[in-house]
VEXZAFI-521216 format. One line per 8 residues: number of its first residue (from 1); their letters; for each residue x, y negated, z negated of C-alpha. Coordinates in nm, 2 decimals. Example, Ala and Ser with C-alpha at 12.3 -4.5 7.8 and 13.67 -1.06 7.14 Angstrom:
REM residues 2
1	AS	1.23:0.45:-0.78; 1.37:0.11:-0.71
REM end
This chain:
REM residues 544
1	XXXXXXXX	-1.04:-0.90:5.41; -0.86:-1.18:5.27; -0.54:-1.17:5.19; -0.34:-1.34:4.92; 0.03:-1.36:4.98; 0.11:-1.64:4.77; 0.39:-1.39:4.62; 0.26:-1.46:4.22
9	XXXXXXXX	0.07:-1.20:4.03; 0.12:-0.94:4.32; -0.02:-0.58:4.28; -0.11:-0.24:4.48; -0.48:-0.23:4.41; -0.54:0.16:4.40; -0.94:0.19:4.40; -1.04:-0.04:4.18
17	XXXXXXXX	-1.40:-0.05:4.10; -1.59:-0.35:3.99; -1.94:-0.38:3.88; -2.26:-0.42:3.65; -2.29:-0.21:3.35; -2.68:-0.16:3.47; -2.60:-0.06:3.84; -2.29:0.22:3.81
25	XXXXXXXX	-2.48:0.43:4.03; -2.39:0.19:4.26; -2.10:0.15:4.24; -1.88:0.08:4.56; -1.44:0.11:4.71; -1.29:-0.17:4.86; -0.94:-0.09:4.97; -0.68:-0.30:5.15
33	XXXXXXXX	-0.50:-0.15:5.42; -0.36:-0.47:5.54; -0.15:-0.60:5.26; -0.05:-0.67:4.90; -0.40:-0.84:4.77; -0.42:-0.98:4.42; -0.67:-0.88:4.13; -0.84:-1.19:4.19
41	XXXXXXXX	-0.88:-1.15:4.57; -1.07:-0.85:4.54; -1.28:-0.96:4.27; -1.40:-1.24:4.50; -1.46:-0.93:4.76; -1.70:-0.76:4.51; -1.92:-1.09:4.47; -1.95:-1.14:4.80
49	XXXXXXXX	-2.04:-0.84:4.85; -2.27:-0.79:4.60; -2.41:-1.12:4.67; -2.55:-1.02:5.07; -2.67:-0.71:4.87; -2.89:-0.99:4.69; -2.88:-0.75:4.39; -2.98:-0.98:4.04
57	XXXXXXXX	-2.79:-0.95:3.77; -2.83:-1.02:3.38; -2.61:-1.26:3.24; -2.46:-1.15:2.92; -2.59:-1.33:2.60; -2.45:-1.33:2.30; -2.63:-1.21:1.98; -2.92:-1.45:1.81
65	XXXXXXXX	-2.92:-1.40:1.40; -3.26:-1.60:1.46; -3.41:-1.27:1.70; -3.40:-0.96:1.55; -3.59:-0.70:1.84; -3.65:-0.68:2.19; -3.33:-0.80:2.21; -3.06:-0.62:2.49
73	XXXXXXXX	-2.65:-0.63:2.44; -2.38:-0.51:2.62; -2.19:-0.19:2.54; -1.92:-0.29:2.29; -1.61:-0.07:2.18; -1.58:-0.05:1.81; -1.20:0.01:1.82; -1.16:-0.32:2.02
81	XXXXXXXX	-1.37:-0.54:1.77; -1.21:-0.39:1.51; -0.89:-0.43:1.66; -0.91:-0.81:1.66; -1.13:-0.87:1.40; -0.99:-0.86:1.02; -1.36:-0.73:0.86; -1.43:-0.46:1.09
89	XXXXXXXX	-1.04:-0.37:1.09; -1.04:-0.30:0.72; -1.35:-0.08:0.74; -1.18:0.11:1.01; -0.87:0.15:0.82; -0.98:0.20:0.50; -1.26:0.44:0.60; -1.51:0.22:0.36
97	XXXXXXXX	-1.32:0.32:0.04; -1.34:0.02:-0.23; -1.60:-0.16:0.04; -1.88:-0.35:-0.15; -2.22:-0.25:-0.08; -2.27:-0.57:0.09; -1.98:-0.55:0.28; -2.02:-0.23:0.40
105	XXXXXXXX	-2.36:-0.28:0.54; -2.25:-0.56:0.72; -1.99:-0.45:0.88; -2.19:-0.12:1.00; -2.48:-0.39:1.17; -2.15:-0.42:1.41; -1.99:-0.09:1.46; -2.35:0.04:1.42
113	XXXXXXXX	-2.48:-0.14:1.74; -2.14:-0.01:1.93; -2.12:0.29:2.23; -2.10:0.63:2.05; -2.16:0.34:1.72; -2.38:0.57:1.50; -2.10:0.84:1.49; -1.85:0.59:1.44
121	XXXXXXXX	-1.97:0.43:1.18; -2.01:0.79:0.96; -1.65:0.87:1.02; -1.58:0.51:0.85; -1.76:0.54:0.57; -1.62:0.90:0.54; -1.34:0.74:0.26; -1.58:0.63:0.03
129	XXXXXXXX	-1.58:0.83:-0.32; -1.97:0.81:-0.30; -2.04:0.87:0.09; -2.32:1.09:0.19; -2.38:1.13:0.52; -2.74:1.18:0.50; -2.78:0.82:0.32; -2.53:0.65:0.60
137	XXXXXXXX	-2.74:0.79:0.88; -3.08:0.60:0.72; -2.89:0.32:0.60; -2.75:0.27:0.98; -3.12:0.33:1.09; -3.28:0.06:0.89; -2.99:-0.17:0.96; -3.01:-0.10:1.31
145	XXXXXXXX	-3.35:-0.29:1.29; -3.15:-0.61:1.34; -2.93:-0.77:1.57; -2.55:-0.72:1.53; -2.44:-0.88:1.19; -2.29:-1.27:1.26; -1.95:-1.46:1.18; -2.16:-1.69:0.90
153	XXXXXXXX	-2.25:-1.39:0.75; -1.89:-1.20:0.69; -1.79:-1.52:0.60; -2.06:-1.61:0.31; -2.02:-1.20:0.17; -1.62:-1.23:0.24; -1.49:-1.54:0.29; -1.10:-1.39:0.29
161	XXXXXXXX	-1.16:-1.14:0.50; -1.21:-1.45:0.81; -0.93:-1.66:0.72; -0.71:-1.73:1.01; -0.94:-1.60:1.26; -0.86:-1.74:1.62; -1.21:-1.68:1.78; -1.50:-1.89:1.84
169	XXXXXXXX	-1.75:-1.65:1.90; -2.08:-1.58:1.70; -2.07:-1.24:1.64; -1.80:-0.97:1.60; -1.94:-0.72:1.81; -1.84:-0.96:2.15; -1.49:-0.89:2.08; -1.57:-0.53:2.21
177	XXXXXXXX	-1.75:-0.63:2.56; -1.56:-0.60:2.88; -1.65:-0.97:3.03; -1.49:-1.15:3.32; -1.30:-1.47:3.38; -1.66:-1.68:3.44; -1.84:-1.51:3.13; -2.01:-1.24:3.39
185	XXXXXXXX	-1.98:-0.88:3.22; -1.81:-0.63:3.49; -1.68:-0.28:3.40; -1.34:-0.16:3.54; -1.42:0.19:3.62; -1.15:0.34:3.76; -0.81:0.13:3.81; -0.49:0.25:3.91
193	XXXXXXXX	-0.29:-0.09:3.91; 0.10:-0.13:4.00; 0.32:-0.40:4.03; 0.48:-0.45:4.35; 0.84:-0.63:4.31; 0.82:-0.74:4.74; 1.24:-0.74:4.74; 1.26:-0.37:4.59
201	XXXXXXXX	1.11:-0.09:4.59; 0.98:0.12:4.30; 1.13:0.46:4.28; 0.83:0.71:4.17; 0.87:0.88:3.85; 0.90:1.26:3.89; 0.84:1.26:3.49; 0.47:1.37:3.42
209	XXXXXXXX	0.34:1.12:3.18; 0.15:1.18:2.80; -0.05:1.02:2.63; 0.22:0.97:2.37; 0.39:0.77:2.62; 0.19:0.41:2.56; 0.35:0.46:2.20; 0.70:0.51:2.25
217	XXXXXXXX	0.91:0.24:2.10; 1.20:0.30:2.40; 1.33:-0.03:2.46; 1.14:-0.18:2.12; 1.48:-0.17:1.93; 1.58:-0.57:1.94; 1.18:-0.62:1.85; 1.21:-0.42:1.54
225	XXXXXXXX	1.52:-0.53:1.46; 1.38:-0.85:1.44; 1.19:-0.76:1.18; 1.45:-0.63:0.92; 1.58:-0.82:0.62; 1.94:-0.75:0.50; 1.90:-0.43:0.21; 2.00:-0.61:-0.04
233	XXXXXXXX	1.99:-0.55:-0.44; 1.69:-0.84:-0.59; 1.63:-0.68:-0.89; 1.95:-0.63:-1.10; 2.09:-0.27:-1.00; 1.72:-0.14:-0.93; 1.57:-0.28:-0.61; 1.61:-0.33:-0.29
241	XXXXXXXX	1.48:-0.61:-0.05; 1.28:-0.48:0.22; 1.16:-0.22:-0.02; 0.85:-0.04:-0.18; 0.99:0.01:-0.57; 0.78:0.10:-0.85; 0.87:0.05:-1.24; 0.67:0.28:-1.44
249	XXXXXXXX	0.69:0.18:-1.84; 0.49:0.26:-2.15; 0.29:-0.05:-2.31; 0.53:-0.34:-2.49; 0.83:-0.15:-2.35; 0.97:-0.50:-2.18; 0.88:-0.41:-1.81; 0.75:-0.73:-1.75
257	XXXXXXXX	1.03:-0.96:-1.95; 1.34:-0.75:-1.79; 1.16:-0.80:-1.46; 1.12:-1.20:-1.48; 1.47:-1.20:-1.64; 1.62:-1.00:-1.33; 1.44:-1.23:-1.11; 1.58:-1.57:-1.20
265	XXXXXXXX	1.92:-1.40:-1.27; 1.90:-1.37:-0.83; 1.72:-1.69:-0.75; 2.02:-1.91:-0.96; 2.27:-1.69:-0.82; 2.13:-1.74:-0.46; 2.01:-1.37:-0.40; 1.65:-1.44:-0.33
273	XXXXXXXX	1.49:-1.76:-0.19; 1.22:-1.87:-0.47; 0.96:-2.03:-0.20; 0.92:-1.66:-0.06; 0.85:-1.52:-0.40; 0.49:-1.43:-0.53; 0.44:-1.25:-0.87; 0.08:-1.19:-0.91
281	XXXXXXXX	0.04:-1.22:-1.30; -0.28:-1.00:-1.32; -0.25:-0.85:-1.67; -0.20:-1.16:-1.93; -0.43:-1.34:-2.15; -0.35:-1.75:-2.10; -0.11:-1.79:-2.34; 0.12:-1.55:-2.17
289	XXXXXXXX	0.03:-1.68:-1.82; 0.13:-2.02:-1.91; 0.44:-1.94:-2.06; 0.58:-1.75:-1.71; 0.45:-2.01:-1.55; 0.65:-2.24:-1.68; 0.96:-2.00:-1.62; 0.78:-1.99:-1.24
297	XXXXXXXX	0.80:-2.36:-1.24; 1.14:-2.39:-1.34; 1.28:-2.14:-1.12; 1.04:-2.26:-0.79; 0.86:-1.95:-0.75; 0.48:-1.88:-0.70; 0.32:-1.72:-0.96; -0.08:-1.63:-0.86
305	XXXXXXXX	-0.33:-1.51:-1.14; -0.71:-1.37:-1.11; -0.96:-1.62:-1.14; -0.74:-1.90:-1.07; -0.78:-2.16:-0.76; -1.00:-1.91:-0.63; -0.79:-1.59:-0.61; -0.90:-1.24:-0.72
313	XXXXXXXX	-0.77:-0.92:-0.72; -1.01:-0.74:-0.44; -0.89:-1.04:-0.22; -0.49:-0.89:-0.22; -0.49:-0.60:0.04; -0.69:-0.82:0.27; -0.40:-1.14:0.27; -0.13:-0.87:0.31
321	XXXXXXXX	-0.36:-0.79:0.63; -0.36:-1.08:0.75; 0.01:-1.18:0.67; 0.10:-0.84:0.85; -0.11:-0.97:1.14; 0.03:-1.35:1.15; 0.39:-1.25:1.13; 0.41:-1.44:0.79
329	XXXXXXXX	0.58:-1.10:0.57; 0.94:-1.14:0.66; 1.15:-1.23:0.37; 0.86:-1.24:0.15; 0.84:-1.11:-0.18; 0.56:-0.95:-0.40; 0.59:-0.88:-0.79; 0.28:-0.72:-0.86
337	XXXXXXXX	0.23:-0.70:-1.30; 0.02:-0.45:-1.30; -0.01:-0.20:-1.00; -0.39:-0.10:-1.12; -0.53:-0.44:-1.12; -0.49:-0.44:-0.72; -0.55:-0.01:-0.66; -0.73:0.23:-0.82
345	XXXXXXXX	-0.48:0.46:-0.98; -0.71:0.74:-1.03; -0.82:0.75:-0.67; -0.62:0.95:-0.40; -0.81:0.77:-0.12; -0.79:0.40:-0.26; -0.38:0.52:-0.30; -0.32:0.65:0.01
353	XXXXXXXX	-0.51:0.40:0.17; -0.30:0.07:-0.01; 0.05:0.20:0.01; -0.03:0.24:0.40; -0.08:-0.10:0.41; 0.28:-0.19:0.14; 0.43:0.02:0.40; 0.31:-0.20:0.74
361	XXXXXXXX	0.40:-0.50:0.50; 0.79:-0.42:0.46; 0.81:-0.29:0.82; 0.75:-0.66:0.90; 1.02:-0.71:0.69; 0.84:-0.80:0.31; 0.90:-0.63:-0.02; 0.73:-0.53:-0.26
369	XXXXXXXX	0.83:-0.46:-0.64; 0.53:-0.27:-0.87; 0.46:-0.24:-1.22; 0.29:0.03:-1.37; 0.19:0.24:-1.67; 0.29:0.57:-1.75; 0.12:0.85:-1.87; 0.01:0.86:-2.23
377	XXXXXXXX	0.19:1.26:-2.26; 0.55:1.29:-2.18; 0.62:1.57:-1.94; 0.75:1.93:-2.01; 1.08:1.78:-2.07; 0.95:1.51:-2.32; 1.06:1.22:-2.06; 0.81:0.96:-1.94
385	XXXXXXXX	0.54:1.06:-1.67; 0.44:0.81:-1.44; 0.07:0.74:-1.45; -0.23:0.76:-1.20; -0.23:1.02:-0.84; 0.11:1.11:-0.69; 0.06:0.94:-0.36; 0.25:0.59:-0.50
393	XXXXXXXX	0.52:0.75:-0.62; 0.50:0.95:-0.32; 0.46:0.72:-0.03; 0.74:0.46:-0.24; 1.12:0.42:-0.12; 1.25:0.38:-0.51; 1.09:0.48:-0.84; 1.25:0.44:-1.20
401	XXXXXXXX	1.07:0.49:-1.53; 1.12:0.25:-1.84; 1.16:0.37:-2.21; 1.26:0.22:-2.54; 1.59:0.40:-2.67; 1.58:0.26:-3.00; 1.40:-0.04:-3.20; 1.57:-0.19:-3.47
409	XXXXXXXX	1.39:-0.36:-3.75; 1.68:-0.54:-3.93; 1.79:-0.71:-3.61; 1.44:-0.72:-3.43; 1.66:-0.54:-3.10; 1.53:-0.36:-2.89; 1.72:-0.11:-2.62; 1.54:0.04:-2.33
417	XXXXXXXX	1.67:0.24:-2.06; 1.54:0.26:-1.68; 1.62:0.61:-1.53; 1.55:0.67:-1.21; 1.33:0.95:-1.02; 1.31:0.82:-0.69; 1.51:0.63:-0.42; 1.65:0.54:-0.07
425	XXXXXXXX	1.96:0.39:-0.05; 2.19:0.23:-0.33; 2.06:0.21:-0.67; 2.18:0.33:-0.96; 2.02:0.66:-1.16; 2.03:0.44:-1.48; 2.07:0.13:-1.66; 1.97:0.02:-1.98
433	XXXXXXXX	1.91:-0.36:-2.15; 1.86:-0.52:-2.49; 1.64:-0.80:-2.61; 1.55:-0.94:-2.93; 1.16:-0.96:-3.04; 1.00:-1.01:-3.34; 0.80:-1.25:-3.52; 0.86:-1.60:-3.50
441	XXXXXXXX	1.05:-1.55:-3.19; 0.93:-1.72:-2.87; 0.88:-1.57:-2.54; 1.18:-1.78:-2.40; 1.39:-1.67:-2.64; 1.33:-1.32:-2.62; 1.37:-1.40:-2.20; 1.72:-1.56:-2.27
449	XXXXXXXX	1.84:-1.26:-2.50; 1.77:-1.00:-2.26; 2.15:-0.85:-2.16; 2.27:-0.55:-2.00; 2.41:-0.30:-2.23; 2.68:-0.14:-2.26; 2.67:0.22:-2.13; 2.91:0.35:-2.34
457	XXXXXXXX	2.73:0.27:-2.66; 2.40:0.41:-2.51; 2.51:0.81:-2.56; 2.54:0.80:-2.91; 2.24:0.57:-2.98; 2.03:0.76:-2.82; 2.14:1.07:-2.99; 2.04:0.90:-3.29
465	XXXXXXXX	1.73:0.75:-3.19; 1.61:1.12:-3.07; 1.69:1.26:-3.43; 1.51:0.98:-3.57; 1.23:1.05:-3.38; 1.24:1.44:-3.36; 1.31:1.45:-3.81; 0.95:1.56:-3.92
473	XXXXXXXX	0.96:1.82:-3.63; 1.31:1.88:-3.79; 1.22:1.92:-4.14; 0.90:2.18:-4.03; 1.16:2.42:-3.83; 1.44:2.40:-4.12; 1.12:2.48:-4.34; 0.98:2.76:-4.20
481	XXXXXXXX	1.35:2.89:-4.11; 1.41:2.88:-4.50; 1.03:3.09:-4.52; 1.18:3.39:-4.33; 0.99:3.30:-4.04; 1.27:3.28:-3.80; 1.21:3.47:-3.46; 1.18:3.22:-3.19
489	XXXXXXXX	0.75:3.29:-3.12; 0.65:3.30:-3.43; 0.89:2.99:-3.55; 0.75:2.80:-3.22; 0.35:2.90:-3.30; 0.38:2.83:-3.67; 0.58:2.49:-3.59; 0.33:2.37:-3.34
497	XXXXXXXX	0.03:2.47:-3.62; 0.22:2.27:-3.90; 0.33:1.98:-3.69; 0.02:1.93:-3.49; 0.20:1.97:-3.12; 0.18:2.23:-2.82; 0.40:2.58:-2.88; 0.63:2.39:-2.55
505	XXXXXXXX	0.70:2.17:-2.76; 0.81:2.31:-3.04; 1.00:2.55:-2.87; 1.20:2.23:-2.68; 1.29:2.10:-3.01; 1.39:2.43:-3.17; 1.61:2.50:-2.84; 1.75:2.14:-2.85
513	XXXXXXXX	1.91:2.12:-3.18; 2.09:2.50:-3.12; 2.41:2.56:-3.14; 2.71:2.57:-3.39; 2.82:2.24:-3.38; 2.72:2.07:-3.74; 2.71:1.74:-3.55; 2.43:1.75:-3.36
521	XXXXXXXX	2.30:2.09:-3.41; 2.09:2.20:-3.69; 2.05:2.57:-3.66; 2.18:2.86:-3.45; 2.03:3.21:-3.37; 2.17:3.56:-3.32; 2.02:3.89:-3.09; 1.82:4.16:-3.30
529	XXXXXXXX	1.64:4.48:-3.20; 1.46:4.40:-2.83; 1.64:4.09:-2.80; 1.47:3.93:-3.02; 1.63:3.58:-3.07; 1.66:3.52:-3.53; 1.74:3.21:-3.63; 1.93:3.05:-3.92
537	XXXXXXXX	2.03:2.76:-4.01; 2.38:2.61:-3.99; 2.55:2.59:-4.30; 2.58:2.20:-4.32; 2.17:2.21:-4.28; 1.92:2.34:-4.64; 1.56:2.32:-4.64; 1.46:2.08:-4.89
REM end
């Protein structure tokens, strides 16, 4: 046997195994005893030898979109295609949830024509809210018909989904073949490979290995630290770089205009770098769009909108993919107005599935800032609800809801307050602003009167703005008080029938204004037989 000792790419070659897919059976050991031999040297050894054997084999061929039977390919590994190709990757990982039809059924004429493929391709199209297994198998069947779906076809269906792509190849499902230097397919059946350093020995492990072992990030600490942007407030008090945060606001609450104004407070203090910014505008009609644009312009930030120079919505989680996958997320920044233009809310899968990939995002060092809706019902204790399933809020690092406090029609201000219900690291709980809006007034100058206000006038404001708001509630318990109908269950059901609302209600607005305190409290009750709670009102407080 020949020997090479040139003292480059050296290794122990432990029964390694080389040959044809179609002759395993046959499969022969060549050993060294001699030497160190390289992985090269012993390939050559297997030609040779299978050449005075004089045994044919079949080249490998690529697939034909121009044949479509009779037609033989080599076995492919799904996880391997879809490991290096961006279309077959986001059906893996997304388990076909929010997949086009189209789409879909491409991208199983791959994985579908893969070892163990027919399996595989149930268990990803498992995620979808309409999946049947029973239709997938005859589906696969009747796509199975044909050879494994092309390049020029992803790319006509999903032109996104192929940007960037480094292969020239015809057809996905190569990415998964085991081929050889020369283009010749050989199967490495069993290998047992170390490096040999020739001026030390290895010491042998006593440590039984795991299979957890390959993904142990021992030693990885300078690579992912590589990765991390300074944590860092972007957003006024509210948000952190490097950060999943979600802003959760009733309609025409100022989400959107407190957001821009926080943002090019940073940028012209020098917080943020404007080129790295993207707010995708997705919920404007074109006057709006063109008047943050302008603020965009201004301020040298992107601003990206549906339907314009070719961007849409369904294309977002597939650039983060590939921005993940080209190292192109650190110190970027995404401001997505709204959150259910790019995710289905409502869905748990969709959810789940799109804050995995924010998360993989800002562990390449990105950020990403969300706004949302909340519910149309307050909660049990009458504050804001965020809106859709619980896995963004969830799977988030900082949360805060938005609500006004108090509108004022004589001076057109308006004061909201976010509060916070979720975070990681150093935020505040709440903070509130003012702005002036109205008729007549321009979007810029509403933008230039936003201010942050002053926390010690927000108390008593919003004392005020809560009796405003809770009065006709008011006037029905001081009512029905003055009727004799003062025991707390009966006041709470007969409120909540008069005043249209639940019994909780009713009974959080009756328990709010107790107390003796004339000032803020409108009636107060005293124990009677079985602890029966009896109210009456204060003496500063007459039913009309």
């Amino acid at each position: 046997m020949s020997v090479d000792t040139s003292g480059s790419n050296l290794y122990q070659q432990q029964g390694t195994r080389c040959c044809h897919l179609s002759r395993v059976d046959q499969a022969q050991k060549w050993m060294n005893e001699g030497g160190v031999a390289s992985a090269d040297a012993l390939i050559e050894i297997g030609r040779a030898t299978l050449g005075e054997q004089s045994t044919q084999t079949t080249p490998a061929t690529q697939p034909d979109s121009n044949k479509t039977s009779g037609k033989e390919y080599p076995p492919s590994d799904a996880n391997k295609v879809a490991d290096s190709c961006n279309q077959i990757g986001a059906f893996r990982d997304s388990k076909g949830a929010g997949q086009s039809e189209p789409l879909w059924s491409a991208s199983m004429g791959v994985v579908g024509h893969c070892q163990n493929g027919p399996e595989i391709c149930q268990d990803w199209s498992s995620g979808h809210p309409e999946y049947d297994r029973a239709k997938t198998a005859k589906k696969l069947e009747h796509r199975l018909k044909t050879p494994p779906t092309t390049c020029a076809h992803f790319k006509k269906i999903n032109p996104a989904g192929c940007l960037g792509c480094p292969h020239q190849i015809n057809s996905p499902i190569t990415l998964g073949w085991n081929l050889d230097k020369d283009g010749s397919q050989f199967q490495v059946l069993d290998t047992e490979t170390e490096v040999i350093d020739p001026k030390k020995q290895i010491e042998d492990s006593s440590r039984n290995s795991t299979v957890l072992d390959k993904y142990s990030l021992s030693g990885k600490s300078s690579e992912i630290e590589k990765q991390l942007v300074e944590e860092k407030l972007i957003l006024g008090p509210i948000a952190l770089q490097g950060q999943i945060t979600n802003i959760y606001a009733p309609p025409n609450a100022g989400k959107t205009l407190i957001t821009l104004y926080l943002l090019t407070q940073c940028i012209e203090q020098g917080g943020i770098d404007p080129s790295k910014l993207f707010y995708l505008n997705m919920d404007d009609n074109s006057k709006g769009l063109l008047e943050k644009l302008h603020i965009a312009e201004e301020h040298g930030f992107h601003m990206l909108a549906d339907g314009y120079r070719d961007f849409n919505e369904n294309q977002f989680v597939i650039l983060i993919l590939e921005m993940i996958k080209e190292n192109q997320a650190h110190g970027v920044i995404i401001i997505l107005d709204t959150l259910k233009k790019v995710v289905d809310l409502m869905d748990k899968n969709k959810s789940s599935y799109f804050m995995r990939v924010m998360r993989r995002f800002v562990q390449k060092g990105g950020t990403v800032i969300a706004l949302s809706h909340t519910n149309k019902h307050p909660g049990k204790d009458g504050k804001p609800m965020y809106g859709g399933v619980s896995d963004i809020l969830n799977d988030c690092d900082c949360s805060y809801t938005l609500e006004v406090v108090t509108r004022d029609a004589n001076t057109n201000e308006v004061v909201v307050e976010f509060t916070n219900i979720k975070r990681r690291g150093n935020v505040v709980q709440n903070v509130a602003y003012s702005y002036r809006t109205g008729y007549g007034i321009s979007y810029l100058e509403t933008l230039l009167s936003v201010k942050q206000f002053d926390e010690t006038e927000l108390i008593p404001l919003k004392q005020s703005a809560e009796v405003k708001e809770d009065n006709k509630i008011i006037e029905i318990i001081t009512t029905c008080i003055g009727e004799g109908i003062n025991t707390k269950m009966k006041l709470a059901k007969e409120v909540g029938t008069r005043a249209g609302i639940s019994r909780h209600s009713a009974i959080r607005i009756i328990e709010k204004y107790t107390g003796t305190d004339p000032k803020i409290h409108k009636w107060e009750y005293t124990k009677g037989n079985r602890g029966a709670q009896i109210y009456a009102l204060l003496e500063s407080v007459t039913p009309e």
